[in-house]
VEXTI-336245 format. One line per field, with one value per atom (N, C-alpha, C): x, y, z; residue in one letter; residue number from 1. Coordinates in steps of 0.2 Angstrom, whole numbers, plus 5000, padded with zeros to 4 digits. Example, Ala and Ser with C-alpha at 12.3 -4.5 7.8 and 13.67 -1.06 7.14 Angstrom:
2
east (5066 | 5062 | 5066 | 5064 | 5068 | 5064)
north (4972 | 4978 | 4984 | 4989 | 4995 | 5000)
up (5039 | 5039 | 5039 | 5035 | 5036 | 5039)
res (a | a | a | s | s | s)
n (1 | 1 | 1 | 2 | 2 | 2)
***
This chain:
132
east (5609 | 5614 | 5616 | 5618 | 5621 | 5615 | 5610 | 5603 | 5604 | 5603 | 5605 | 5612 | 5616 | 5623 | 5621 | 5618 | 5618 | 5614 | 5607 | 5601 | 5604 | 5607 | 5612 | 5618 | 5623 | 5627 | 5620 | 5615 | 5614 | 5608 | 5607 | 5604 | 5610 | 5617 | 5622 | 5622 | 5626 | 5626 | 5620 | 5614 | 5606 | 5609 | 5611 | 5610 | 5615 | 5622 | 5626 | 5626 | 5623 | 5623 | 5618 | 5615 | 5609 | 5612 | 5607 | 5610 | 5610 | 5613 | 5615 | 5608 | 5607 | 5598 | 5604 | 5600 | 5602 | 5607 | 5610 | 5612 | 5610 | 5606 | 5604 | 5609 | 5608 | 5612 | 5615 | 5619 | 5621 | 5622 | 5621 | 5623 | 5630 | 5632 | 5640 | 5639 | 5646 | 5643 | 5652 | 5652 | 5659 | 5661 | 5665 | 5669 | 5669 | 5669 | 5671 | 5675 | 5682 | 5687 | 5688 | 5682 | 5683 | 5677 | 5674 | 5668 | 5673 | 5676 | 5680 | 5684 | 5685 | 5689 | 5686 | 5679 | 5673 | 5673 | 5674 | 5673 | 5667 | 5663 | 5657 | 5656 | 5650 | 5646 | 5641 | 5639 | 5633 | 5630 | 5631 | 5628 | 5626 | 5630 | 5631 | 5624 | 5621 | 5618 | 5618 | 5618 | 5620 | 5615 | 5612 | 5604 | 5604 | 5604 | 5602 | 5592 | 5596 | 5587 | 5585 | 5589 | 5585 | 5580 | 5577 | 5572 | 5572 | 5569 | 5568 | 5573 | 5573 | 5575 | 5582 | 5584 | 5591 | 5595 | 5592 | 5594 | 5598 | 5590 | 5594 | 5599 | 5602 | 5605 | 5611 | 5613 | 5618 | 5616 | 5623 | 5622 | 5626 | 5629 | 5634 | 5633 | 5636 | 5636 | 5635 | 5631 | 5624 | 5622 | 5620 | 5615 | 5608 | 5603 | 5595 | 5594 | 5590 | 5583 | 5578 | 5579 | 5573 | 5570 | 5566 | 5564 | 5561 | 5565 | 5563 | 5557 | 5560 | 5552 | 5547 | 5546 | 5542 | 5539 | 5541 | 5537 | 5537 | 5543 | 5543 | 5548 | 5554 | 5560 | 5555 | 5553 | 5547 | 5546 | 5541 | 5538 | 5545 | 5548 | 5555 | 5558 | 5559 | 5563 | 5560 | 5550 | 5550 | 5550 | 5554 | 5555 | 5563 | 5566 | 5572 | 5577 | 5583 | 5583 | 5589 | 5586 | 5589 | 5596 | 5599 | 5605 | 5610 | 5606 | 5612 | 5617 | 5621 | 5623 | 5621 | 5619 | 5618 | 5620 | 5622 | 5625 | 5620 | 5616 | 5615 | 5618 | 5615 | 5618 | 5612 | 5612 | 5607 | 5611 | 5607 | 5610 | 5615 | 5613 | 5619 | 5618 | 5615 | 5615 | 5610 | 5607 | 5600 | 5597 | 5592 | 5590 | 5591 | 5598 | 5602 | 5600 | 5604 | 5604 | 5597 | 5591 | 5584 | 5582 | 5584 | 5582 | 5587 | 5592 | 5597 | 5593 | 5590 | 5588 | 5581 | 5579 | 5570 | 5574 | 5579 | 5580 | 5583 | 5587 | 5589 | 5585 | 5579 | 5573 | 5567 | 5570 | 5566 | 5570 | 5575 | 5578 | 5585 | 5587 | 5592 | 5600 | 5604 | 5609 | 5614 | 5616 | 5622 | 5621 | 5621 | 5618 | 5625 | 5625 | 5630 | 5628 | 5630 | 5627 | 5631 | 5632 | 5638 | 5637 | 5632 | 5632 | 5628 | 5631 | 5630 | 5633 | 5628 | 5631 | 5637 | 5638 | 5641 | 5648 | 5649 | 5654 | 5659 | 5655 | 5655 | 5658 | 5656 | 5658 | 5664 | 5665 | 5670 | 5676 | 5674 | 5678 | 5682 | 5681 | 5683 | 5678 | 5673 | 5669 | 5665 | 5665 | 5661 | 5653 | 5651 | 5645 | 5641 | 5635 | 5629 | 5626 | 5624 | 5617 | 5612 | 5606 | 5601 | 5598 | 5592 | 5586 | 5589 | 5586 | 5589 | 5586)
north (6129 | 6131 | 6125 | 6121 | 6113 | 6110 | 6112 | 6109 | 6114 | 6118 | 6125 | 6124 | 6123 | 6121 | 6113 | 6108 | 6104 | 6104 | 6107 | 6110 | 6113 | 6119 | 6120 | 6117 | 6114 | 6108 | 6102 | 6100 | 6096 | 6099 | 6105 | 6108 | 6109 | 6113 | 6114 | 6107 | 6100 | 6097 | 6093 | 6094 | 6092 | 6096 | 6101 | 6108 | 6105 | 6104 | 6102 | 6098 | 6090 | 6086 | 6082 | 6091 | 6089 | 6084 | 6080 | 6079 | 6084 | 6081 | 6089 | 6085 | 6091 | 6090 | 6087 | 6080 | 6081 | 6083 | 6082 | 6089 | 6084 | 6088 | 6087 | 6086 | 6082 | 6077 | 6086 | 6085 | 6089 | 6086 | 6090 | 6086 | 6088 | 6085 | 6084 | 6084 | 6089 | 6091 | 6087 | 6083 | 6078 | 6080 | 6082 | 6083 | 6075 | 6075 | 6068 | 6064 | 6068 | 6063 | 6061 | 6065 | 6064 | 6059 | 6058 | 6051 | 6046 | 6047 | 6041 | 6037 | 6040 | 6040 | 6036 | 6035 | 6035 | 6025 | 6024 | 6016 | 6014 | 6010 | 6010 | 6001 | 5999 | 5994 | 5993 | 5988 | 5985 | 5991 | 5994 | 6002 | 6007 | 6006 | 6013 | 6011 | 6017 | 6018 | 6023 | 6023 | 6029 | 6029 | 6036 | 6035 | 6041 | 6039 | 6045 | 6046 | 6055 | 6055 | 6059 | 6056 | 6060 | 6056 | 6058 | 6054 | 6047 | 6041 | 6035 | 6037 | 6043 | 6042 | 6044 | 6049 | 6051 | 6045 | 6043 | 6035 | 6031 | 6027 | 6024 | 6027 | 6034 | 6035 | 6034 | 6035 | 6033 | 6035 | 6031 | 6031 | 6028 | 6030 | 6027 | 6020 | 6018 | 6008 | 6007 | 6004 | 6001 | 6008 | 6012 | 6017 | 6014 | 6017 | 6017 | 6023 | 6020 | 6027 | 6029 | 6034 | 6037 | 6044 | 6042 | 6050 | 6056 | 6062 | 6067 | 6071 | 6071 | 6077 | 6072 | 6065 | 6062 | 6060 | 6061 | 6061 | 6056 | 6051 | 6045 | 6045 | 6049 | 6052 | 6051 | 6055 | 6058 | 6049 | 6045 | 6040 | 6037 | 6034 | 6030 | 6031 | 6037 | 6040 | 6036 | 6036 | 6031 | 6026 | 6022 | 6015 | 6014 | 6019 | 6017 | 6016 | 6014 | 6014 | 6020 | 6024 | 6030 | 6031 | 6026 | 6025 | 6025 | 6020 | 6021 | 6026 | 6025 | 6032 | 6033 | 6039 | 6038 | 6042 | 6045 | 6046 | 6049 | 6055 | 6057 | 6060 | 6060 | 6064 | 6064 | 6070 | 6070 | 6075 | 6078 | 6080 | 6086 | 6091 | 6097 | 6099 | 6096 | 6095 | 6099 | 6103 | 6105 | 6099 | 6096 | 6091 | 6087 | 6085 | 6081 | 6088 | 6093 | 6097 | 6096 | 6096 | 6098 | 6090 | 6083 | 6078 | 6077 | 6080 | 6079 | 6080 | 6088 | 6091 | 6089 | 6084 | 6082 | 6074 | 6073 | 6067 | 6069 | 6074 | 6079 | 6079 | 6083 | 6084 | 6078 | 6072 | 6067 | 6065 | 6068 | 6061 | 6057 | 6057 | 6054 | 6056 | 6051 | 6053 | 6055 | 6051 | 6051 | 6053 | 6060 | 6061 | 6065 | 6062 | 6066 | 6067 | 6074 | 6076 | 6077 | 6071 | 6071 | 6076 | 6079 | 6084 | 6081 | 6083 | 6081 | 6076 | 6072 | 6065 | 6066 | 6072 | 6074 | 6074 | 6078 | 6079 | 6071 | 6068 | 6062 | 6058 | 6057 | 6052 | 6056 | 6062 | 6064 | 6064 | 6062 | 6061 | 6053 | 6050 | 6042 | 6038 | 6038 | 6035 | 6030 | 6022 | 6018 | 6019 | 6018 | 6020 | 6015 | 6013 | 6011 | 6012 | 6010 | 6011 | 6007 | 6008 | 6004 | 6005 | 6002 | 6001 | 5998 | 5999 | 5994 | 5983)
up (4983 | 4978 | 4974 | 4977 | 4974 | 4968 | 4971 | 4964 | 4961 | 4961 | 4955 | 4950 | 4954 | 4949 | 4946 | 4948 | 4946 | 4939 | 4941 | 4936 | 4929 | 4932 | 4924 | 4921 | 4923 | 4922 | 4918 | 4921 | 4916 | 4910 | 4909 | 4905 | 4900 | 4901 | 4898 | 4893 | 4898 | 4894 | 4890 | 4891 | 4886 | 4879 | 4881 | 4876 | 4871 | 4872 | 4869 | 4866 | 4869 | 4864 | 4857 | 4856 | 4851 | 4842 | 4842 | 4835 | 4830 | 4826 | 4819 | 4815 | 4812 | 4808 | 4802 | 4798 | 4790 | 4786 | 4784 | 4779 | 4772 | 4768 | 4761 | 4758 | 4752 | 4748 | 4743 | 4738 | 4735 | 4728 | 4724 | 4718 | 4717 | 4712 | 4711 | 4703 | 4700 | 4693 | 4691 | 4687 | 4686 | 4676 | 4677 | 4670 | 4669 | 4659 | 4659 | 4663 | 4662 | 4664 | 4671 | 4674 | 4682 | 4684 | 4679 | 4677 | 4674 | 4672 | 4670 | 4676 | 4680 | 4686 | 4692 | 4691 | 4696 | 4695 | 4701 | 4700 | 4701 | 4696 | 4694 | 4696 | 4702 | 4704 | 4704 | 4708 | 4707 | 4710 | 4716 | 4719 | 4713 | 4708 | 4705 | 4697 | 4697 | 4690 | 4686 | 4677 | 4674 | 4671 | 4671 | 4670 | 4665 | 4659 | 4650 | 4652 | 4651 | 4652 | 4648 | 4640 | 4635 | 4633 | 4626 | 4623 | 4624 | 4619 | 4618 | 4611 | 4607 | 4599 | 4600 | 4607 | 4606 | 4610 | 4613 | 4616 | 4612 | 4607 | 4603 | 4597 | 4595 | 4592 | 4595 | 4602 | 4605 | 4612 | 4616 | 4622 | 4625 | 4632 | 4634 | 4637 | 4639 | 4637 | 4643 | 4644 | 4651 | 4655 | 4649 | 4653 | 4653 | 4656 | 4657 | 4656 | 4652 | 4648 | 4654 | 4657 | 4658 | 4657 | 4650 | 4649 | 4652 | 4654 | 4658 | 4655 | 4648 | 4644 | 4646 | 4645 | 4643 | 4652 | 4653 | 4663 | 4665 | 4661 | 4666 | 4671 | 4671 | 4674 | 4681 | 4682 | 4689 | 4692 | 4690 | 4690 | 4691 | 4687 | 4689 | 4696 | 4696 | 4702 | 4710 | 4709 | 4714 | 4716 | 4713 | 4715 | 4715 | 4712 | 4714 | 4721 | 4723 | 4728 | 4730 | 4735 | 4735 | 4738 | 4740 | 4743 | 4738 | 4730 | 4727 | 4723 | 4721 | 4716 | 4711 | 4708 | 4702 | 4697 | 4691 | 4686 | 4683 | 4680 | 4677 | 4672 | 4663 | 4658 | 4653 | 4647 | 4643 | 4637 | 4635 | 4627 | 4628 | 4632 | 4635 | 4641 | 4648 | 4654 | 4657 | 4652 | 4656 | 4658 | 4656 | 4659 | 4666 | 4663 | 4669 | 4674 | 4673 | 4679 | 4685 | 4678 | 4681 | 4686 | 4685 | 4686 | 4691 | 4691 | 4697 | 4704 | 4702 | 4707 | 4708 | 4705 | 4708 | 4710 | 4710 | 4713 | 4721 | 4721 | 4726 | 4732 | 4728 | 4734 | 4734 | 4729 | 4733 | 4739 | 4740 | 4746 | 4743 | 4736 | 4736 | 4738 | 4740 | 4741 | 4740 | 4733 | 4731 | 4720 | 4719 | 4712 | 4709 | 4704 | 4700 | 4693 | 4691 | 4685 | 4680 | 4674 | 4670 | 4663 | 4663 | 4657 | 4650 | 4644 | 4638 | 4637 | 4633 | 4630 | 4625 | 4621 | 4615 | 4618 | 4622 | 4629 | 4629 | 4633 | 4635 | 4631 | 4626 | 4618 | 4616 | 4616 | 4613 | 4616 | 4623 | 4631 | 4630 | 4625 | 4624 | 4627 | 4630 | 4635 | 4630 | 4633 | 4629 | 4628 | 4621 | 4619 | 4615 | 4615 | 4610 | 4607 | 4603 | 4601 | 4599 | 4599 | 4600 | 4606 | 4605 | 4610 | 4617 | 4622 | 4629 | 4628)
res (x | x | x | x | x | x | x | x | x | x | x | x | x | x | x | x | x | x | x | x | x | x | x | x | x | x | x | x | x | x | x | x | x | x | x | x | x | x | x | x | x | x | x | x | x | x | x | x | x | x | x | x | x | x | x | x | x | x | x | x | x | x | x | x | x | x | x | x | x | x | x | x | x | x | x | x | x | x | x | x | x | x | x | x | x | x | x | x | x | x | x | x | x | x | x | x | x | x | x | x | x | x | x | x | x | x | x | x | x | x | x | x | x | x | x | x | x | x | x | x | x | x | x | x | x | x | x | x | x | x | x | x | x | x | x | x | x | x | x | x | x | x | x | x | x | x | x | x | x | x | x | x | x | x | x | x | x | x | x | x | x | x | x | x | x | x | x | x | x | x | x | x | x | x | x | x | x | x | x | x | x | x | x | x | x | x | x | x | x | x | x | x | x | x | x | x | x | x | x | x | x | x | x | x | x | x | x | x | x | x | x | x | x | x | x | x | x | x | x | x | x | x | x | x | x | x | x | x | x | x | x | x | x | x | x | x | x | x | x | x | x | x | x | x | x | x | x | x | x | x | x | x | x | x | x | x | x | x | x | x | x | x | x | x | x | x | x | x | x | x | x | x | x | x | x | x | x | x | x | x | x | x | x | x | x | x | x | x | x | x | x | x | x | x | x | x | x | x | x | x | x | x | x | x | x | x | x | x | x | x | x | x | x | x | x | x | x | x | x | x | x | x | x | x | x | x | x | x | x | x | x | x | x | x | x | x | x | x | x | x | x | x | x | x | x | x | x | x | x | x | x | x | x | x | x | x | x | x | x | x | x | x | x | x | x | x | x | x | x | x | x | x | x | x | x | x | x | x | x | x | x | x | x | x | x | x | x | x | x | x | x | x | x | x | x | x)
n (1 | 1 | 1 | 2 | 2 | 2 | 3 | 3 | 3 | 4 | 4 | 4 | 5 | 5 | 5 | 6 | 6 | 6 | 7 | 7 | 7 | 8 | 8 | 8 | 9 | 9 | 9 | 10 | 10 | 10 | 11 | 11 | 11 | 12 | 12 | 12 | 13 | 13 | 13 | 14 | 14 | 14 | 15 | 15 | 15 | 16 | 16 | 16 | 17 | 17 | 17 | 18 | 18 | 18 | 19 | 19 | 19 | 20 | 20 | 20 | 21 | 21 | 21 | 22 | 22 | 22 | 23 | 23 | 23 | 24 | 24 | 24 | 25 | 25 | 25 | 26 | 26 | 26 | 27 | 27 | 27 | 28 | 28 | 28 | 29 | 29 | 29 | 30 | 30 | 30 | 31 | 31 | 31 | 32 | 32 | 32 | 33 | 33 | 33 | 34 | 34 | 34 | 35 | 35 | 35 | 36 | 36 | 36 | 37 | 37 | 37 | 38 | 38 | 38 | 39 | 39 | 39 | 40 | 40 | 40 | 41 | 41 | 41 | 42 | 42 | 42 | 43 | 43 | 43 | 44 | 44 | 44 | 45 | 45 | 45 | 46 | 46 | 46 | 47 | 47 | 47 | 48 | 48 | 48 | 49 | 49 | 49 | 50 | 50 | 50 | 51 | 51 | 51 | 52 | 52 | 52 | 53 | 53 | 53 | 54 | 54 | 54 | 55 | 55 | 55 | 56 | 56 | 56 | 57 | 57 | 57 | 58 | 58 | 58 | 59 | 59 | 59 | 60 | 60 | 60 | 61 | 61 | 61 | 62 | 62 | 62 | 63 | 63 | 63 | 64 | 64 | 64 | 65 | 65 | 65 | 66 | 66 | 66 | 67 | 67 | 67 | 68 | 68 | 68 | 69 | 69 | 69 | 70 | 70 | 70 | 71 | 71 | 71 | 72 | 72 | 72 | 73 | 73 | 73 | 74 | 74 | 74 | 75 | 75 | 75 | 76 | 76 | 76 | 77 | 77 | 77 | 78 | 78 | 78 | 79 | 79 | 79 | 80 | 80 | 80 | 81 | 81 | 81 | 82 | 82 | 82 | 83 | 83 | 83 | 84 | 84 | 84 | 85 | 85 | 85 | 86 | 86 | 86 | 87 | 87 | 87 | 88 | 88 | 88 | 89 | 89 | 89 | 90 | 90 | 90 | 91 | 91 | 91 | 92 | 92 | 92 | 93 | 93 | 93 | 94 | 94 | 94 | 95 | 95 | 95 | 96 | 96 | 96 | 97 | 97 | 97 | 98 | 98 | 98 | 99 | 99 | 99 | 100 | 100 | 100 | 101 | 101 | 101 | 102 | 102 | 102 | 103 | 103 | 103 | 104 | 104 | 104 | 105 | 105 | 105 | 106 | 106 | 106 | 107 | 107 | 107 | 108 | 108 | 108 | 109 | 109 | 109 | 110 | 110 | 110 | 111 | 111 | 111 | 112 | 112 | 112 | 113 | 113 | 113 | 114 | 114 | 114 | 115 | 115 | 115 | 116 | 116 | 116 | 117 | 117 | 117 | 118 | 118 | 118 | 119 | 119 | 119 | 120 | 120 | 120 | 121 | 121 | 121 | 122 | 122 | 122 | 123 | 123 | 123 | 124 | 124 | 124 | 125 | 125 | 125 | 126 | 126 | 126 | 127 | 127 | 127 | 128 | 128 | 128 | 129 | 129 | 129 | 130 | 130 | 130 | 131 | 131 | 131 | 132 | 132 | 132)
***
């Protein structure tokens, strides 16, 4: 009887102390002004994934180009390092929405999807233009 209760007793606690599976990254969809709010480091990147031409007409100030239509968005994605943050935006936030979420299911962690560029500028947020 005493191996029996011990048998269950240590099955009980086996049972209980499973790790918790993962839980998948979530994307995070940020008003401008709550991107304005966001303390920005050497961790953190702000990745415009419009064209090269909507790039250079404007852009927020130390973003990186990576073009989504243009297939490089995909290709970039694997070498970046997926721990860090990153800041997606593009012309009305389809895109971001779409590259949020293939960065999502690569594995990344931390993705925020800031919307349209038009949004953003008009939000006071520093901008350039020009080529990187």
């Amino acid at each position: 009887m005493r191996i029996i209760i011990i048998t269950l007793l240590a099955v009980l606690t086996l049972g209980c102390t499973r790790t918790p599976q993962q839980v998948p990254a979530q994307v995070q969809r940020l008003t401008p002004n709550e991107f304005k709010e966001q303390r920005l480091t050497s961790k953190t990147v702000v990745v415009d994934v419009r064209t090269p031409e909507e790039y250079a007409a404007g852009h927020l100030d130390g973003a990186t180009l990576s073009d989504f239509r243009g297939g490089e968005f995909a290709q970039d994605i694997q070498n970046w390092d997926k721990n860090k943050v990153y800041y997606l935006y593009c012309a009305s936030g389809n895109r971001s929405g779409k590259a949020a979420e293939l960065m999502k299911e690569a594995g990344f962690k931390h993705i925020f999807d800031l919307g349209g560029y038009q949004t953003l500028k008009e939000a006071g947020l520093p901008t350039e233009t020009g080529q990187e």
